[in-house]
C-alpha positions in Angstrom: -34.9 -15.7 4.8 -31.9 -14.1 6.2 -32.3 -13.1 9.7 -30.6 -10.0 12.1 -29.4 -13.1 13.6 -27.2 -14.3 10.3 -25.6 -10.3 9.8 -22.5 -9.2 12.0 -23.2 -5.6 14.3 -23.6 -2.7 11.5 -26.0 -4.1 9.7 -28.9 -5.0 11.6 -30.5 -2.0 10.3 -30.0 -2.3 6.7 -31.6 -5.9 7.0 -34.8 -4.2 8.8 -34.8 -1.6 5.9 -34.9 -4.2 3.6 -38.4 -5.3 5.2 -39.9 -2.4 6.1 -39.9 -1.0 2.7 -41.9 -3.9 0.7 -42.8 -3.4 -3.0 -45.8 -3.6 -4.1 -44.2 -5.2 -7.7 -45.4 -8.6 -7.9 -42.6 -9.4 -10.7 -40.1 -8.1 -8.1 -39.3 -9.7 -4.3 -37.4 -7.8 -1.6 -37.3 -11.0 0.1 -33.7 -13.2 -0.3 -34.0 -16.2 -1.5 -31.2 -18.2 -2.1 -32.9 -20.9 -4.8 -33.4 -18.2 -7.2 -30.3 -16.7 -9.5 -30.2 -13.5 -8.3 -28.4 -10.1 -8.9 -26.1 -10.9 -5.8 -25.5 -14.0 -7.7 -24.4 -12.5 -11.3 -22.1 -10.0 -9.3 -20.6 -13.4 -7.7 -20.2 -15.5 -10.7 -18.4 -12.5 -12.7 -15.9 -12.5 -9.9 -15.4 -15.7 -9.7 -15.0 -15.5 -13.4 -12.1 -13.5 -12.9 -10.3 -15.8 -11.1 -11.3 -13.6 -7.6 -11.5 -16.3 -4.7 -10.9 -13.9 -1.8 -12.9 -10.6 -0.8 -12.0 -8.6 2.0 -14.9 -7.7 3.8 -16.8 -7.5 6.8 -20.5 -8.7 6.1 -21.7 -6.7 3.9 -23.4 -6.2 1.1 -24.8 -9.6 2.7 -26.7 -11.2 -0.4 -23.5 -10.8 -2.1 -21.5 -12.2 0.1 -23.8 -15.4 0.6 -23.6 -15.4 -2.7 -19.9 -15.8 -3.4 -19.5 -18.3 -0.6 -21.7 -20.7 -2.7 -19.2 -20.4 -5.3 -16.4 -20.5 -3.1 -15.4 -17.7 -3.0 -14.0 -17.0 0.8 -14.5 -13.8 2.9 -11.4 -12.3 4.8 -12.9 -10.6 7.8 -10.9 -7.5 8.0 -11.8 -5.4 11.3 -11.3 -2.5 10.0 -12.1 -1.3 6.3 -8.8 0.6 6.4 -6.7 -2.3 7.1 -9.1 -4.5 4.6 -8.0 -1.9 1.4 -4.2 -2.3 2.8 -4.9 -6.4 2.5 -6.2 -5.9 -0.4 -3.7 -4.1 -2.3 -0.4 -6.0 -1.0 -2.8 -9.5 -2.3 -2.7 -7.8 -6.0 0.7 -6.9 -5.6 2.1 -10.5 -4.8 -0.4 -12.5 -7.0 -0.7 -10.1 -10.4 -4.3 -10.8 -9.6 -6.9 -8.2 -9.3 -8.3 -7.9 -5.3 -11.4 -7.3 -4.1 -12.9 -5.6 -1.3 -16.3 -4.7 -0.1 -17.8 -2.7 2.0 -20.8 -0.8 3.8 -21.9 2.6 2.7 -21.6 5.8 4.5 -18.7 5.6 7.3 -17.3 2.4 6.3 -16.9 3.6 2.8 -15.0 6.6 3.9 -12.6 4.5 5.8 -11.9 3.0 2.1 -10.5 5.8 0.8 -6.8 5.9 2.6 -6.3 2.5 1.1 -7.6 2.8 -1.9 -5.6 6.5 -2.4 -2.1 4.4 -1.7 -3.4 2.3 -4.6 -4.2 4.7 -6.9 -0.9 6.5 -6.4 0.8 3.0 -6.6 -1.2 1.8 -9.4 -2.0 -1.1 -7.8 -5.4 -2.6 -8.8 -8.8 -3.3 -6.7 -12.2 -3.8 -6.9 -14.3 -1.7 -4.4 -17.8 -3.3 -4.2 -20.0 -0.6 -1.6 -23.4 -1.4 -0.6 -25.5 1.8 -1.3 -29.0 3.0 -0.2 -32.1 1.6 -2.1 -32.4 3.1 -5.3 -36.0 4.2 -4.5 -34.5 6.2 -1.5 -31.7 8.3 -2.9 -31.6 11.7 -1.6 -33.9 11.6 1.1 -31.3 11.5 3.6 -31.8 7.4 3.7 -29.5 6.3 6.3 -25.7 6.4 5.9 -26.5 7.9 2.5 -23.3 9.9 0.8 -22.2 11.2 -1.8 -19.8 8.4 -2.9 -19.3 9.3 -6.6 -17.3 12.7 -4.8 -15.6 10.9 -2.2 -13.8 8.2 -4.7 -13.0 11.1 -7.4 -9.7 11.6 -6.1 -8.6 7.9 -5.3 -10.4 5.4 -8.4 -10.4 5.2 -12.1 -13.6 4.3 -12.7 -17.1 4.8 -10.8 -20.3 3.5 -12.0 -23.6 2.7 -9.4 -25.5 -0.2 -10.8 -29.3 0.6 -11.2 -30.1 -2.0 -14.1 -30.1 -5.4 -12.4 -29.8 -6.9 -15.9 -26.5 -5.5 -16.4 -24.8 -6.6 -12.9 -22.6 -9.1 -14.6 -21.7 -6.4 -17.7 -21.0 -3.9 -14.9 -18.6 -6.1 -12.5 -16.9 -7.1 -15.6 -15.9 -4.0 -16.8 -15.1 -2.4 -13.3 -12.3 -5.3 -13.5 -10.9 -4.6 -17.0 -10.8 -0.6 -16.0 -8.6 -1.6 -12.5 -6.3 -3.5 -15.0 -5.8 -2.2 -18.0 -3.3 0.8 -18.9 -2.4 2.5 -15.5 -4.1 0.1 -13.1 -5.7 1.4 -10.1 -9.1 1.1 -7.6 -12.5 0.7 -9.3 -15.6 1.3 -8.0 -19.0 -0.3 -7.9 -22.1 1.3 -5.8 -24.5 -1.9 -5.2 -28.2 -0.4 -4.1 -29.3 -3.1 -1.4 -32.6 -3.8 -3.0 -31.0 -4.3 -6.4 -28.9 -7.1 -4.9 -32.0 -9.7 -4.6 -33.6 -8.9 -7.8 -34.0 -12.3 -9.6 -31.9 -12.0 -12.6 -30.9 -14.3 -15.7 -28.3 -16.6 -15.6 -25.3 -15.0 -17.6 -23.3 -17.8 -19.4 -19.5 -16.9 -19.3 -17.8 -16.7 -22.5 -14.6 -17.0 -23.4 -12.5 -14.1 -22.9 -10.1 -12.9 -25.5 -7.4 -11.9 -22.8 -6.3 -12.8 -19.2 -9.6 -10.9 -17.2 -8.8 -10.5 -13.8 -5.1 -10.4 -13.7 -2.5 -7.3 -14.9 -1.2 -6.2 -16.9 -4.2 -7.0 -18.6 -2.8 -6.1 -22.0 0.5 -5.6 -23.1 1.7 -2.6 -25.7 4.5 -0.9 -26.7 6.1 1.9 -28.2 7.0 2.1 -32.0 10.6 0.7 -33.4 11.4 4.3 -34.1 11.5 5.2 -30.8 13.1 1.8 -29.4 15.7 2.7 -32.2 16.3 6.3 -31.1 16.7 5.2 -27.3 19.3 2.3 -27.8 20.9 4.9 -29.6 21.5 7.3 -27.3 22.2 3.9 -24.5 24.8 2.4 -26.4 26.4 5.6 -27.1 26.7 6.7 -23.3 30.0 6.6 -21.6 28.1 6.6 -18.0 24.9 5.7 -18.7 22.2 4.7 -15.9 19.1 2.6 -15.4 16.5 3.8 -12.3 14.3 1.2 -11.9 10.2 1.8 -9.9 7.5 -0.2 -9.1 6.1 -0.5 -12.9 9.4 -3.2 -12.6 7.3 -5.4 -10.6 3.7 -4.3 -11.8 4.7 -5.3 -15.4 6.8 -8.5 -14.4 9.8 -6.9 -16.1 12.5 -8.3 -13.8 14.0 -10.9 -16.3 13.9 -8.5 -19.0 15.6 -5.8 -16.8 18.6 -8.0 -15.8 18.9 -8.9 -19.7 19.3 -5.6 -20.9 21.3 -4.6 -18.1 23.9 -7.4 -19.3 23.3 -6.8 -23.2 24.3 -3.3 -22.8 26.3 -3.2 -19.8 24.3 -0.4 -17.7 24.2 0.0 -14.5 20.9 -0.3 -12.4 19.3 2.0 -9.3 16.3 1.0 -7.6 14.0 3.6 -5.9 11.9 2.8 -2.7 9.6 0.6 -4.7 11.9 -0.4 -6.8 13.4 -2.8 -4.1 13.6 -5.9 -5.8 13.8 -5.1 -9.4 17.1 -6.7 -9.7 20.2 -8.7 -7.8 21.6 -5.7 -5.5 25.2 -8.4 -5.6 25.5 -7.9 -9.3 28.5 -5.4 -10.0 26.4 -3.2 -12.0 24.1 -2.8 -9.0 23.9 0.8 -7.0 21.1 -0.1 -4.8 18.5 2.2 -3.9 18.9 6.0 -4.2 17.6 9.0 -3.7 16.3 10.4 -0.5 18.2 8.2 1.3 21.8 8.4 0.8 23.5 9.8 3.9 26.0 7.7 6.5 25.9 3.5 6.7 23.2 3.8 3.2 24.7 0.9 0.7 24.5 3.7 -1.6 26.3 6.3 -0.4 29.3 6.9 -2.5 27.4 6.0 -5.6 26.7 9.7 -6.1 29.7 10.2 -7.5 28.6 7.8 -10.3 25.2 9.1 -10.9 26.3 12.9 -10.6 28.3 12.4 -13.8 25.5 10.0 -16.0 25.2 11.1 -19.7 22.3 9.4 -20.2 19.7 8.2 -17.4 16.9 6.0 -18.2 13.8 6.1 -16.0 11.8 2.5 -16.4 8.4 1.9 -14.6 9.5 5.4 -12.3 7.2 8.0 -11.3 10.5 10.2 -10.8 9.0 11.4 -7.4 10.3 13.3 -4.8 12.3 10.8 -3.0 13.4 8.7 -5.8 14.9 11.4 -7.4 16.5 13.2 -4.3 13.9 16.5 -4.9 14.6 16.2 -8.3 18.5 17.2 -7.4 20.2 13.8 -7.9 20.6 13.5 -11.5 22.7 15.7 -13.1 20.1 18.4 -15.1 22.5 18.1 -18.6 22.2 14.1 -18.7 19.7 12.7 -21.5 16.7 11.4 -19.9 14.4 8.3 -21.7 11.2 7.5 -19.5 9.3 3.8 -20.0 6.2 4.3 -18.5 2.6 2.7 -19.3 1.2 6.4 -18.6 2.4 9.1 -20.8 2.4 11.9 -18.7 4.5 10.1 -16.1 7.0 10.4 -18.7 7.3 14.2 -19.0 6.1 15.0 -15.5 9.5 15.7 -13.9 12.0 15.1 -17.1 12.1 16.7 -20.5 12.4 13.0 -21.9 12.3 10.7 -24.4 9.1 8.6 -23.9 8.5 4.9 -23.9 5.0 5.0 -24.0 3.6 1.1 -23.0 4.0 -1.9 -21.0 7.5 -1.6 -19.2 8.7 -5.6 -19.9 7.2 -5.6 -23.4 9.3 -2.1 -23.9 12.6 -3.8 -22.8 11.9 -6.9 -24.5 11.2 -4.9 -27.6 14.8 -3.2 -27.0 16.6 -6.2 -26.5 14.9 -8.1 -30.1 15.5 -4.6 -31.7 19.3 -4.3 -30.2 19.8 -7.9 -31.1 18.9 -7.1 -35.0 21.4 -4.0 -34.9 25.0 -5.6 -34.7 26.1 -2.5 -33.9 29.5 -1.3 -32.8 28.6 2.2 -32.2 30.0 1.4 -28.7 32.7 -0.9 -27.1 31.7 -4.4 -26.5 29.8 -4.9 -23.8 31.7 -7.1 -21.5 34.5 -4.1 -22.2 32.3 -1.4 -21.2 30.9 -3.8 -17.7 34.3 -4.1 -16.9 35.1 -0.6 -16.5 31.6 0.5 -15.0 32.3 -2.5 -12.2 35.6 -0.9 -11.7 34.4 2.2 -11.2 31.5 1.0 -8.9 33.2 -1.7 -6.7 35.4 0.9 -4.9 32.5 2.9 -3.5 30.2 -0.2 -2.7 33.0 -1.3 -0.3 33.4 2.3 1.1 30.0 2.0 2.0 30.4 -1.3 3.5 33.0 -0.3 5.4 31.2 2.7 6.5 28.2 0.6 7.7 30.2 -2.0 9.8 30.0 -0.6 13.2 25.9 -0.6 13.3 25.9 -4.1 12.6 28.1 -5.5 15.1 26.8 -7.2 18.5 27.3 -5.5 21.5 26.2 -1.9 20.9 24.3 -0.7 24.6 20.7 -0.6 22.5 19.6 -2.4 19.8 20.4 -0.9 16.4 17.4 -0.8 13.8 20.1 -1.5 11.0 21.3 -5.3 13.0 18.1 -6.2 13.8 17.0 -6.0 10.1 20.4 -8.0 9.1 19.1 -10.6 11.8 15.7 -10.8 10.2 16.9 -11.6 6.5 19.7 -14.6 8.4 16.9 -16.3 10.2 14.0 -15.6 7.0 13.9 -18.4 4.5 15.7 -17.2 1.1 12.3 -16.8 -0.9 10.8 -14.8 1.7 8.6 -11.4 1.3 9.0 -8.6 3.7 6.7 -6.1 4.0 7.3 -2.6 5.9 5.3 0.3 7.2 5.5 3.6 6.0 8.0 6.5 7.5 11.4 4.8 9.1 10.3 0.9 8.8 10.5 0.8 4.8 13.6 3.1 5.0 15.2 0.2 7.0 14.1 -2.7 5.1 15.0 -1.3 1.8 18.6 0.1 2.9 19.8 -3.1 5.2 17.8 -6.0 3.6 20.8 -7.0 0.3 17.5 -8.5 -2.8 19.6 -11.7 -4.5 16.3 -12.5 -5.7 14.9 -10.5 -8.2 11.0 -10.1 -7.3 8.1 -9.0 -5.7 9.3 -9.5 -2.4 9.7 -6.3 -1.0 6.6 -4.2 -0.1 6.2 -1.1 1.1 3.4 1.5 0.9 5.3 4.4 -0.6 2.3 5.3 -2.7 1.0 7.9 -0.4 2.7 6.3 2.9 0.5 6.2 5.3 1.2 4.7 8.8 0.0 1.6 10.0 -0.8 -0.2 6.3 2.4 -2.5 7.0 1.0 -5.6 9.1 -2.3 -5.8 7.3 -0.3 -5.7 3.9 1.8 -8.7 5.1 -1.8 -10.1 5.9 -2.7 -9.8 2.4 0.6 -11.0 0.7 0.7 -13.7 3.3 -3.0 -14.7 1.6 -1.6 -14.5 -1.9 1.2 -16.5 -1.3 -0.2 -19.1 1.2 3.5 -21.0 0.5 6.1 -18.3 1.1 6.8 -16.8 4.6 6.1 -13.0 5.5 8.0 -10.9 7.6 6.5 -7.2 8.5 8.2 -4.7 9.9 6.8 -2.3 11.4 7.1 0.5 13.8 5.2 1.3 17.1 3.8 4.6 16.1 2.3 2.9 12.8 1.5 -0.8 14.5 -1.0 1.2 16.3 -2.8 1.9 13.7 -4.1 -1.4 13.6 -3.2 -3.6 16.3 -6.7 -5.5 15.7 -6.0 -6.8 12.5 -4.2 -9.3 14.7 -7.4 -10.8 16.0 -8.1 -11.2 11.8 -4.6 -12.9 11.7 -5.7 -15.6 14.2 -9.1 -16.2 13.3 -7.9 -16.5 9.5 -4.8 -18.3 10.6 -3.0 -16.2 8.7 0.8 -17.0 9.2 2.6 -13.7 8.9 5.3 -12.3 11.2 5.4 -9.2 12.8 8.3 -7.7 13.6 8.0 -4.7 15.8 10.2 -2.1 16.5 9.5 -0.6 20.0 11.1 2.7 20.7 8.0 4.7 21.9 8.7 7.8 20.1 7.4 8.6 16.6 10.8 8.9 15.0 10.2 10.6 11.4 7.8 12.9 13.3 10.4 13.9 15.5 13.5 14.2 14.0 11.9 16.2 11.1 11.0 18.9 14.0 14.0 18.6 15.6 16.1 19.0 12.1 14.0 22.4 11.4 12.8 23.9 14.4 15.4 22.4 16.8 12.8 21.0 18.8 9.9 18.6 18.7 6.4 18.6 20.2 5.2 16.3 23.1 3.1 14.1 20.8 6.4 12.6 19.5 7.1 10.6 22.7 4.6 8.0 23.0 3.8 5.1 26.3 6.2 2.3 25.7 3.5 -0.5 24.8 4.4 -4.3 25.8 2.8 -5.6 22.2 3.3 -9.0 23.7 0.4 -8.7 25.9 -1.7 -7.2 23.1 -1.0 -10.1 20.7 -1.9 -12.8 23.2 -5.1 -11.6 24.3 -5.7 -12.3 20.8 -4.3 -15.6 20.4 -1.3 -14.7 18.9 2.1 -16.5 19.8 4.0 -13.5 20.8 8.2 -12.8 22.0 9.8 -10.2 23.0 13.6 -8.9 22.7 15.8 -6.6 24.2 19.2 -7.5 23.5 21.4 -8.9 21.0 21.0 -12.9 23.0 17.7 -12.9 23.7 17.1 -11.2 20.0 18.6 -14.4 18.8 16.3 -16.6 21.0 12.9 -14.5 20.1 13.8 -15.1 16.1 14.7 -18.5 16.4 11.5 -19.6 18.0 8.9 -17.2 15.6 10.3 -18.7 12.3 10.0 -22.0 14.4 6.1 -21.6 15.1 3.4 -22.1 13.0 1.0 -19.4 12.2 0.8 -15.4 13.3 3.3 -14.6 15.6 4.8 -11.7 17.1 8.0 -10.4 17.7 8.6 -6.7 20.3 11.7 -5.4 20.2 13.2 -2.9 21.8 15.4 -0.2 19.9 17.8 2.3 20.0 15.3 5.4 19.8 18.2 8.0 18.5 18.9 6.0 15.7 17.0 6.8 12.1 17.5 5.8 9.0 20.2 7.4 6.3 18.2 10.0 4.9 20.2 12.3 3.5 18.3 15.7 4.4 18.6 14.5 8.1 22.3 13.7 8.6 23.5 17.4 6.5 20.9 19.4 9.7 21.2 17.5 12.8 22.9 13.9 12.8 25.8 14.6 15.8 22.9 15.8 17.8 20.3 12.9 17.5 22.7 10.5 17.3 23.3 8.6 20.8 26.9 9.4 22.1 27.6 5.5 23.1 26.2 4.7 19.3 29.4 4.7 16.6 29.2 7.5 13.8 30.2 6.9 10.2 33.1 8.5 8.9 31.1 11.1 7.1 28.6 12.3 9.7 
């Protein structure tokens, strides 16, 4: 029998619950017992069925947890439920294999819901698994008792509370194909505690007519009409334009996104999320765009390219407001086509034509269905590359130009835009870098040049909330035990969840942390200072020596200052094995090339010893 003793702090109570409140059913025992196949155990064996080894969790729902270590299934011991949904969705992100995540009701539950909203937003899938009251004990104000069913509404796409122990392997099972199928996203599963150690039959696993567990789980796409009707309009485009999102990655489209960028000789944008979707050295690259185009971005001149597209072609985009510049980057008489598993995605924004389906099964259809055309409704290809990369190459080295005076050594403070130049020359080539929210994924996706088309650049731009960077390096760094993370992350967000360190050392989970250390909370800030000219108090912020807080943990820790001992400090974290840390100290004027920010205030924020761009 399991004992207080056996539980970590939290549920103590639950446990006593449990045998305070003995049925009288004699078919029925509310006492564990781990030689008898129990509900716990059914839950266990459908996730393991799925190919889920990991869940993130902290104890609880306790039977179930025993009952997935049997099958080996391992527990992450997040500290913080929070943190453990931010774990949970960079792991589905890097693997293409649904995560898992549990948790207690009541409070813990609620701490779910940041996590699980950047998924939903990010279409990202995850299994929530949250212990609930008894089923005997529903609303009589049993402890911790909520109404969960409203509190997920907003941030799932599919709720169901298991009452029917009979059906607890049917029920996991379809919570998984609902997080991966069409638009993936968060699924939830209430587990009553006295449910959980039911006795229940043995469910024999069958064998499944698609890949459960991992996504896309199916692949569709749209009709040959359409495919048709959208080369068309492609191939007859003098300046046409590909801007690529996150479905790129979600969908695994990153080979067939490069072919059709050759085949038909078009040009490719990334937005935020995007990062990744193809080789930003190719001469048909413009890098990222959007938001984010002001002085020293890599794609700062490219507006004069996109502000004359004929046709633009949205793939795997939710056309939000910083991919899109507020909806003012592309020009409003182009033709727009929209790939995009979710329909409505493709007319939210765009009157366009939609590519209704899985994003690399669209442009794999395309490419088959161009192949069969032999047309010559447009200039050979390599003709039509040629002049594009003409066009293009003059205002990539503009911007290059325009950027050179950040990156040299020597400048009085550390620049943000050097320091993430450093990172990527020390980082192995395969590497995955993860970033924060607010500035941190604005410098990694501006400074940090993708040659390797991938997943390898993660940022939760979802909803971005602070402080999900380091524990989504945790989880990546799980998924892909072989590949090196880097996070980067600011102060103001690191905060957020400085213990998820301890997790990092107990897990021996070998992720680095980057921090940049400038004690204000810079978006915060300089958004107040570029519309009200001033900021409030809350912006500056203790400078913190993170060093000391990673070693009271265990963590191997190093701090830097200056362009030498920045060198030293990267040299030996890449060199040690498992978490480290890395503080460093940054020029706190200095903010990313957002291009709202650099038209209000840019000469004002700027510091006077720092070197401007041509343009501010």
């Amino acid at each position: 029998m399991v004992t207080p003793s056996t539980l970590r702090a939290g549920s103590t109570f639950q446990l006593c619950e449990v045998e305070m409140n003995q049925t009288a059913d004699p078919t029925r025992s509310s006492r564990y017992d781990p030689s008898v196949n129990s509900v716990a155990d059914e839950i266990a064996r459908a996730l393991h069925d799925a190919g889920i080894r990991e869940i993130f969790g902290q104890s609880c729902p306790t039977a179930l947890m025993l009952a997935a270590e049997r099958l080996g299934i391992r527990q992450i011991g997040y500290r913080t439920e929070n943190a453990g949904a931010a774990m949970a969705d960079a792991y589905a992100r890097v693997s293409g294999q649904i995560a898992c995540i549990a948790a207690q009701n009541g409070p813990a539950a609620t701490l779910l819901v940041p996590g699980m909203a950047e998924a939903y937003k990010a279409s990202v899938p995850m299994l929530a698994l949250v212990q609930d009251v008894h089923r005997r004990q529903v609303d009589k104000n049993a402890f911790q008792e909520f109404d969960h069913q409203a509190l997920f509404s907003s941030c799932s796409v599919w709720f169901q509370r298991l009452t029917e122990g009979g059906r607890a392997y049917e029920f996991t099972r379809k919570a998984i194909i609902a997080a991966t199928s069409g638009r993936p996203g968060p699924a939830v599963l209430m587990l009553p505690m006295d449910i959980l150690i039911e006795p229940a039959r043995l469910t024999e696993a069958a064998p499944e007519p698609f890949r459960l567990g991992r996504f896309p789980m199916l692949r569709t796409r749209p009709a040959d009409a359409e495919i048709d009707t959208a080369l068309g309009l492609l191939l007859k485009a003098r300046r046409p334009l590909i801007v690529a999102g996150g479905g790129v990655h979600s969908s695994e489209a990153h080979d067939a996104l490069a072919a059709l960028r050759d085949a038909l000789a078009i040009p490719v944008a990334t937005t935020n999320m995007g990062k990744g979707a193809v080789d930003e050295t190719h001469p048909l690259a413009l890098g990222v765009v959007g938001s984010t185009m002001g002085t020293r971005s890599p794609a700062k001149y490219m507006s004069e390219y996109i502000s004359k597209a004929d046709v633009v072609f949205f793939a795997g985009n939710r056309t939000n407001e910083n991919g899109t510049g507020a909806w003012k980057l592309f020009p409003p008489d182009a033709a727009f086509i929209h790939a995009d598993i979710d329909p409505y995605e493709t007319q939210r924004n765009y009157r366009a034509l939609p590519l209704v389906g899985d994003l690399r099964e669209t442009l794999e259809a395309m490419l088959v269905r161009h192949a069969a055309r032999q047309t010559s409704a447009v200039a050979a290809p390599g003709a039509r590359e040629r002049r594009i990369a003409a066009e293009l190459a003059p205002l990539r080295e503009r911007a290059v130009a325009n950027l050179q005076p950040y990156l040299q050594p020597g400048n009085p403070l550390l620049r943000p835009e050097r320091l993430v130049r450093e990172i990527e020359r020390h980082a192995p080539e395969d590497s995955i870098f993860v970033a924060d929210a607010s500035y941190s994924t604005l410098w990694l996706t501006q400074f940090l040049t993708c040659r390797q088309p991938g997943r390898r650049y993660l940022s939760p731009r979802g909803l971005a909330g602070l402080g999900w960077g380091y524990p989504m390096a945790l989880g990546a760094k799980l998924a892909m035990p072989q590949r090196t993370v880097v996070a980067l992350v600011g102060d103001g967000g690191f905060a957020h969840c400085w213990a998820e360190l301890e997790c990092a050392v107990r897990h021996d989970i070998d992720a680095k942390v980057v921090v940049l250390n400038n004690a204000v909370l810079g978006f915060q800030r300089n958004a107040e200072l570029g519309y009200y000219r001033t900021h409030t108090d809350v912006c500056r912020m203790v400078r913190v020596d993170h060093t000391l807080v990673a070693r009271a943990v265990g963590c191997a820790a190093f701090a830097a200052s200056d362009d030498e001992s920045l060198e030293a400090a990267l040299r030996q974290a890449f060199a040690t094995p498992g978490p480290c840390l890395i503080d460093v100290m940054v020029d706190p004027e200095a903010f990313p090339p957002i291009t709202a920010f650099e038209r209000q205030f840019v000469r004002l924020s700027e510091n006077a010893a720092t070197p401007v761009g041509d343009d501010a």
